[in-house]
C-alpha positions in Angstrom: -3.0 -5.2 84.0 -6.3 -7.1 83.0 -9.4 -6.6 80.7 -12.8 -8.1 81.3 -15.8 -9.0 79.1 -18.8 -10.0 80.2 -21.6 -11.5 78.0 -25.2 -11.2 77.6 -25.8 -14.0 79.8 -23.6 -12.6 82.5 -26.2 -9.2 82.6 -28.8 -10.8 82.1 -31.0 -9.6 85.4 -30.6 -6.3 87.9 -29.1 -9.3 90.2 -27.0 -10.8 88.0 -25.5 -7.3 87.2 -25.2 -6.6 90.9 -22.8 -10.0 91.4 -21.0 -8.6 88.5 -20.1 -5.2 90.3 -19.4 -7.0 93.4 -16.9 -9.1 91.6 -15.5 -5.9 90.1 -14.9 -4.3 93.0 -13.3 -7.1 94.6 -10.8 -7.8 91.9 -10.4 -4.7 89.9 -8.1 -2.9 92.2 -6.0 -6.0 92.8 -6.0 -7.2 89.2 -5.2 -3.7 88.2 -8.0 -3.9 85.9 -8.2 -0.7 83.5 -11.5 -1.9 81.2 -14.5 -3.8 81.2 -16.6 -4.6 78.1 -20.3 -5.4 78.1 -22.5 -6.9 76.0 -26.1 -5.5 75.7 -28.2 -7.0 78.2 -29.2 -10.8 77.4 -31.4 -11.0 74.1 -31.7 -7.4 73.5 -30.1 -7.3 70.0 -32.1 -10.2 69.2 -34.6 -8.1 70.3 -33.8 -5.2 68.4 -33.3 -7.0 65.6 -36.8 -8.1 65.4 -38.4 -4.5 66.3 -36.0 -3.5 63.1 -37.1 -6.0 60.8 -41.2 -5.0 61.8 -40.7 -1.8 60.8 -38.6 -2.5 58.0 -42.3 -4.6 57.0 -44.6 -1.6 57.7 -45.7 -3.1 60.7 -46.9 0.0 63.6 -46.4 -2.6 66.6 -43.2 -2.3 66.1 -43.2 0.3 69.1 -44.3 -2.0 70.9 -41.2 -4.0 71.4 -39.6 -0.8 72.0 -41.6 -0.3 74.4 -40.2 -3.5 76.3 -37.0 -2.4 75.8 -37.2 1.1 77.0 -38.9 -0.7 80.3 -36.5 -3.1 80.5 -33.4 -0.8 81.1 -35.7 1.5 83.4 -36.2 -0.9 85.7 -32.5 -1.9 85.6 -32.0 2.1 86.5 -34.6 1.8 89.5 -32.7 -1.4 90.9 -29.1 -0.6 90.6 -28.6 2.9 90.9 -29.2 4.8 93.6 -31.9 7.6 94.0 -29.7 10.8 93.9 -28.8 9.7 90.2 -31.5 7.8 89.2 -33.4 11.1 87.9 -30.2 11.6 85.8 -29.3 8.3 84.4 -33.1 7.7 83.3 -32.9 11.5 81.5 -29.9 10.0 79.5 -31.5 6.3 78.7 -34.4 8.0 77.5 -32.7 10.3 75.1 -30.9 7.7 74.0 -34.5 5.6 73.5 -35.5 8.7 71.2 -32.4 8.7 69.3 -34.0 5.1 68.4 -36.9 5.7 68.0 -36.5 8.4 65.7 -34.4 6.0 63.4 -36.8 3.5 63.4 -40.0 5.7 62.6 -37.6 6.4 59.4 -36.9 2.8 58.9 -41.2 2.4 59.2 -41.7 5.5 56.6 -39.6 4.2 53.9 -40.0 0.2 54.9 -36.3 0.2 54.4 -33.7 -1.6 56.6 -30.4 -0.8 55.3 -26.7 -2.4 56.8 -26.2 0.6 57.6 -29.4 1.6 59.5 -29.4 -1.7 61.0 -25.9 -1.0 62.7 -27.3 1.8 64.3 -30.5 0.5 65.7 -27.9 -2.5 66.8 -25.7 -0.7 68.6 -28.2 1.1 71.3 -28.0 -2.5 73.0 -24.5 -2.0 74.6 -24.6 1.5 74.4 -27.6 1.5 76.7 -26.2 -1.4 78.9 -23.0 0.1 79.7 -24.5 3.6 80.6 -27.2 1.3 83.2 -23.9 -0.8 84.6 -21.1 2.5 84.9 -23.9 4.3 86.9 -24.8 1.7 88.6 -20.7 0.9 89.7 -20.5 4.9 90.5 -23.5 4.2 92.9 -21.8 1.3 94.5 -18.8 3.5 95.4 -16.5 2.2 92.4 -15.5 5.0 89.9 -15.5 4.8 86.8 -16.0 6.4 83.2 -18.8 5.2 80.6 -16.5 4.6 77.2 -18.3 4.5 73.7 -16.3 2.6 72.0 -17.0 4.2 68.6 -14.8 6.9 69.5 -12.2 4.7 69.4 -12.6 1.8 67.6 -12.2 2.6 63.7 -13.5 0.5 60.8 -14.2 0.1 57.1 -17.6 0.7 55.7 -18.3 -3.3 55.9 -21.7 -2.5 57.9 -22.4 -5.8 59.9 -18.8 -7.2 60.3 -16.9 -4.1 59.9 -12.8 -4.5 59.7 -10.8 -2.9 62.3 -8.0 -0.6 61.5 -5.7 -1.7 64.0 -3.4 1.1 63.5 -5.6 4.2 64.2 -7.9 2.4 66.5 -4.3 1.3 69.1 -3.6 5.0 68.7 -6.9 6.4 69.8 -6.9 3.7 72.5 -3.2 4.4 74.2 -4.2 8.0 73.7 -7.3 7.7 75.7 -6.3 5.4 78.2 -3.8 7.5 79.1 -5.4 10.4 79.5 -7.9 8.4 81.8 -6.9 6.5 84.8 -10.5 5.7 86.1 -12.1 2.0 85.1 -13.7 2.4 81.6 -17.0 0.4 81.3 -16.8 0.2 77.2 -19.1 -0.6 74.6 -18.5 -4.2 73.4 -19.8 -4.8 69.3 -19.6 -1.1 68.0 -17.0 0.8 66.2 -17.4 3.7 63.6 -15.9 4.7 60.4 -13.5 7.6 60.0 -16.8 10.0 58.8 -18.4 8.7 62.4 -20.8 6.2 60.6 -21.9 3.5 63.1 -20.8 0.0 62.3 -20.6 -3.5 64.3 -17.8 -6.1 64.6 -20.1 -9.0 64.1 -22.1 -11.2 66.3 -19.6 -12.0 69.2 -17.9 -8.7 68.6 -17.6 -7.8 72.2 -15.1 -10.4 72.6 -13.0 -8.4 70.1 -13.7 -5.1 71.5 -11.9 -6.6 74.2 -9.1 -8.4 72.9 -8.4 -5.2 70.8 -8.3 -3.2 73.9 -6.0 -5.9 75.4 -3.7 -5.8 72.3 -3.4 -2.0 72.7 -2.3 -1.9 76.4 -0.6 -4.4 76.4 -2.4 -6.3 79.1 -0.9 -9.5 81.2 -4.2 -10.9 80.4 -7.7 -10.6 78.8 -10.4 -12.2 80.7 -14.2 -13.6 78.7 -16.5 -14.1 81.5 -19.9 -16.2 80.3 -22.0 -18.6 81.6 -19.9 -21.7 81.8 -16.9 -23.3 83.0 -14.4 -22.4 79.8 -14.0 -24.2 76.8 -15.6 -27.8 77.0 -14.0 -30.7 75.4 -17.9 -30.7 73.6 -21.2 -29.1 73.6 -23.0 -29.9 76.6 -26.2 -30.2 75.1 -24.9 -32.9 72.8 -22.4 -34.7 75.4 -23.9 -34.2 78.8 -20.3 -36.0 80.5 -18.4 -33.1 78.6 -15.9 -31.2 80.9 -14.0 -28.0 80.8 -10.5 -28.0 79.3 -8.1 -26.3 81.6 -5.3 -25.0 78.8 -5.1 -24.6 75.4 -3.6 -23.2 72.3 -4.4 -20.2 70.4 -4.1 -23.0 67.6 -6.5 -25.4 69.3 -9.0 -22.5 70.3 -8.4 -21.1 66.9 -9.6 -24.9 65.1 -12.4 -24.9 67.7 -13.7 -21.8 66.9 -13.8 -22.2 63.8 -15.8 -25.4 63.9 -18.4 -24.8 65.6 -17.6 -24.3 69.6 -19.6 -21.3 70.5 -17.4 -19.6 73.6 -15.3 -17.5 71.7 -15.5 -15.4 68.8 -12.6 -16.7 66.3 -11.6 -12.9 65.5 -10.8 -12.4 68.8 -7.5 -14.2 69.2 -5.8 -13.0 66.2 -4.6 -9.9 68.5 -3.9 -11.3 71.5 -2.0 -14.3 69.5 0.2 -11.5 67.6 1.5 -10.1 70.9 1.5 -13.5 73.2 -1.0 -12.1 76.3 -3.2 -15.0 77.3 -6.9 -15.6 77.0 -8.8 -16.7 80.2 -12.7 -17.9 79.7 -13.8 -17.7 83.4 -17.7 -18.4 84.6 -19.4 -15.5 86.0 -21.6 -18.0 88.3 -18.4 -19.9 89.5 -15.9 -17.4 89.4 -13.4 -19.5 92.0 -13.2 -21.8 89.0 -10.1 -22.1 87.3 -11.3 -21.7 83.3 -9.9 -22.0 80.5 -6.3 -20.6 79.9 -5.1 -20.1 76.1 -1.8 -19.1 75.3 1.0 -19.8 73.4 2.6 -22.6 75.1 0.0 -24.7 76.8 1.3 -28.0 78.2 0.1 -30.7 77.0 -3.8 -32.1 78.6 -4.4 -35.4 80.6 -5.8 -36.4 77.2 -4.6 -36.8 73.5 -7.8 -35.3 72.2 -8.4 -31.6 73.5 -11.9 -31.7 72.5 -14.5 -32.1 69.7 -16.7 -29.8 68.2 -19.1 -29.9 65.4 -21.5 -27.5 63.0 -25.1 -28.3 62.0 -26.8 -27.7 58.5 -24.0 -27.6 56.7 -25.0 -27.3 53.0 -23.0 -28.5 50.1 -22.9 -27.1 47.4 -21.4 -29.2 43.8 -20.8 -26.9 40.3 -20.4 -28.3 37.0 -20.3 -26.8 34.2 -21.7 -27.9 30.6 
């Protein structure tokens, strides 16, 4: 049994989404696939964010980058769902767009953005995504259930990097999943708190929604689909003869991670590493390719070195005292 997560990049067009649910139904059924995380679409938390933060200011435009948002995932409606549903699914995206709004107009009144708040506005990016995408399977003759992962997903209060309790939240998911043998499209980034407060798993949290949810089943494998070839032994945009590195070590991805490679969200291999199941960073534009394979006992590369990475403006700090 497999998990799948797909980026921003990956959904980041109506056509890009429709490659994705073509790949989905060809492999779903014959990976035994039981879940599929999204991220929002591509720059729409950066883009609520910013419509957050203008409000926070006093500033009335504010609506108008909601406005761009609200279009945005209409038109994704009017392109991939079909038009017995499209009526419905454009109801429910535009309740949803209220439930924002209305938080936001509070966030203008009292020129206030709290952690808190700012989860909240955050997490309408994949909730609004995932609705667009399970209708939009359901309408290309794949069933399969919309999953919030907030009902499942439990946290601390940390608003904006919220930790997971892993006890509860493997509970809720074994409970769920087996009560529920249709494909869940889930939420990537969002959890709540055990009094139902909305709260995000940090930048790259969709990565952990899914190795969570791969931890909890038990799954042979957990699959990161983005928009290159695996893990590189560099950044491309630094090292233009950099290349993809075709296994690895949850201690290698791990030091990587950590130092500045960008494909995968360091929090996301502690579970996966804890229970052995494998980590496979595949390219949604070249999905024949093989990717990167992490695991526990990756044989050794072609190469002494499995790759570099690097982080820009570091500052240093010195303290002395008197």
């Amino acid at each position: 049994m497999k998990v799948y997560k797909f980026g921003g990049s990956s959904v980041g067009t109506p056509d890009r989404i429709k490659g994705i649910i073509d790949l989905i139904i060809v492999r779903a059924e014959r990976e035994n696939c039981r879940a599929v995380v999204f991220s929002a679409f591509q720059g729409v938390t950066d883009q609520l964010i910013e419509t957050a933060n203008l409000a926070a200011a006093g500033r009335a435009d504010y609506t108008d980058n909601l406005k761009i948002i609200e279009n945005r995932h209409l038109e994704a409606v009017r392109a991939l769902v079909d038009i017995h549903h499209q009526s419905n699914t454009m109801a429910v995206i535009k309740m949803l767009l209220n439930d924002l709004d209305d938080i936001l107009q509070g966030v203008y009144l009292i020129k206030e953005l709290s952690p808190r708040s700012k989860d909240f506005v955050l997490s309408f990016g994949e909730r609004l995504s995932n609705l667009v995408i399970s209708r939009a399977l359901v309408s290309a003759g794949h069933d399969c259930e919309f999953l919030d992962a907030r009902t499942l997903i439990k946290t601390n209060a940390n608003f904006g990097n919220a930790q997971v309790n892993m006890d509860v939240t493997q509970s809720n998911i074994t409970a769920h999943f087996s009560a529920h043998p249709l494909l869940q499209i889930v939420t990537g980034f969002v959890a709540s708190t055990d009094k139902d407060e909305t709260t995000t798993l940090g930048r790259g949290g969709s990565d952990y929604t899914a190795s969570i949810l791969g931890a909890a089943l038990g799954a042979e494998e957990v699959q990161i689909w983005t928009d290159v070839d695996g893990v590189l032994t560099s950044d491309p945009r630094k090292v233009t003869r950099a290349f993809p590195v075709e296994t690895m070590t949850y201690e290698e991805a791990l030091e990587m991670s950590h130092f500045g490679a960008k494909v995968i969200y360091p929090p996301t291999i502690q579970p996966l590493m804890s229970r052995g199941i494998p980590i496979r960073i595949k390219n949604t534009f070249n999905p024949s390719g093989f990717g990167t394979l992490i695991s526990a006992d990756a044989l050794p590369g072609k190469y002494s070195i499995r790759g570099i990475s690097s982080i820009d403006d570091v500052p240093l700090l010195r303290l002395q005292g008197t």
